[in-house]
C-alpha positions in Angstrom: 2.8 98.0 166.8 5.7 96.9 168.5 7.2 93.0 168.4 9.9 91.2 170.1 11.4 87.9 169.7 13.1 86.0 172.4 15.3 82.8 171.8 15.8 81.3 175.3 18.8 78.4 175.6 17.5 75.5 177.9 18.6 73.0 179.5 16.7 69.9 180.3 16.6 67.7 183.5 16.3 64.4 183.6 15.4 63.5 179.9 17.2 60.2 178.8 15.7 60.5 175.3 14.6 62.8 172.2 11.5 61.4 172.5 11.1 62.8 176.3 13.0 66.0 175.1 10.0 66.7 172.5 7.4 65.8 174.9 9.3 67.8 177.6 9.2 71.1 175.0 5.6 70.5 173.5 4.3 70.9 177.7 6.4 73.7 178.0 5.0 75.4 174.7 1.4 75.1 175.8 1.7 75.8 179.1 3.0 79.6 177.3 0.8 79.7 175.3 -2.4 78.9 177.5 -0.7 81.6 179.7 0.2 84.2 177.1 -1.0 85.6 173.7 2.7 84.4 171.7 4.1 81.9 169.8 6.5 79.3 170.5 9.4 76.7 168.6 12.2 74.7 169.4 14.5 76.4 167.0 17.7 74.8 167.7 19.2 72.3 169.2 16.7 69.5 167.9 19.1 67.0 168.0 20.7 67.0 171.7 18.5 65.4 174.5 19.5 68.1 177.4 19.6 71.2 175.5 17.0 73.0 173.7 16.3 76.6 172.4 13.0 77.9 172.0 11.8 81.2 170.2 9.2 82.8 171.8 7.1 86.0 169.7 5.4 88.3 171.4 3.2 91.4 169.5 1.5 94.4 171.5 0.1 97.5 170.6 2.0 99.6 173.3 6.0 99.2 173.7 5.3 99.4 178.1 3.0 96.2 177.8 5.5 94.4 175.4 8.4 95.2 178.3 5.9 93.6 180.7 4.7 90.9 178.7 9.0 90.0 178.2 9.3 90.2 181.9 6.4 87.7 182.4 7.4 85.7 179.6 11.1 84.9 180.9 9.5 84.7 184.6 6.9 81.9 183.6 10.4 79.7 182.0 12.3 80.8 185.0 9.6 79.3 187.4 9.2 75.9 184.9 10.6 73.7 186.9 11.3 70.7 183.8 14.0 73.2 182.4 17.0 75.7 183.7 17.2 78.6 181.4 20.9 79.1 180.6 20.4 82.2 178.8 17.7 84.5 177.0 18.4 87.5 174.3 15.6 89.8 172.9 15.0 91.0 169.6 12.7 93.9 169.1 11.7 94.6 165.6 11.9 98.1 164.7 9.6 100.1 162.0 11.8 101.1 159.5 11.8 105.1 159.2 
């Protein structure tokens, strides 16, 4: 099994409000997930309208389809055009020995 995490700082155009921020985040997070087998929070930034940061998990039995499924992952936020991604870190999860 291998397992990544990503967090992925946004930033979000045009929303006035938290209200539009949450609604803004909740489209994002099902648009992944109707596109990809993860899941998907707001894990910081909860109480700023423009920024955001999202976690995105990802699980596949083969480490060359978790690389791809990253790839496609931070492609599908790059391409959302609601939010500019500002940065994105990985975090695989290692077996311990």
């Amino acid at each position: 099994m291998h397992a990544a995490a990503l967090r992925v700082d946004l930033r979000l155009r045009d929303v006035h409000s938290l209200k539009s921020k949450r609604r803004r985040i909740a489209r994002l997070g099902t648009g992944l997930r109707r596109a990809f087998p993860v899941a998907f929070a707001e894990i910081d930034y909860q109480d700023l309208w423009q920024r955001s940061a999202v976690g995105v998990g990802i699980v596949s039995p083969h480490a060359s389809q978790l690389e791809m499924a990253i790839r496609s992952v931070q492609t599908f936020l790059d391409r959302w055009e609601e939010v500019e991604v500002l940065s994105t870190a990985v975090s695989y999860l290692e077996r311990p020995d």
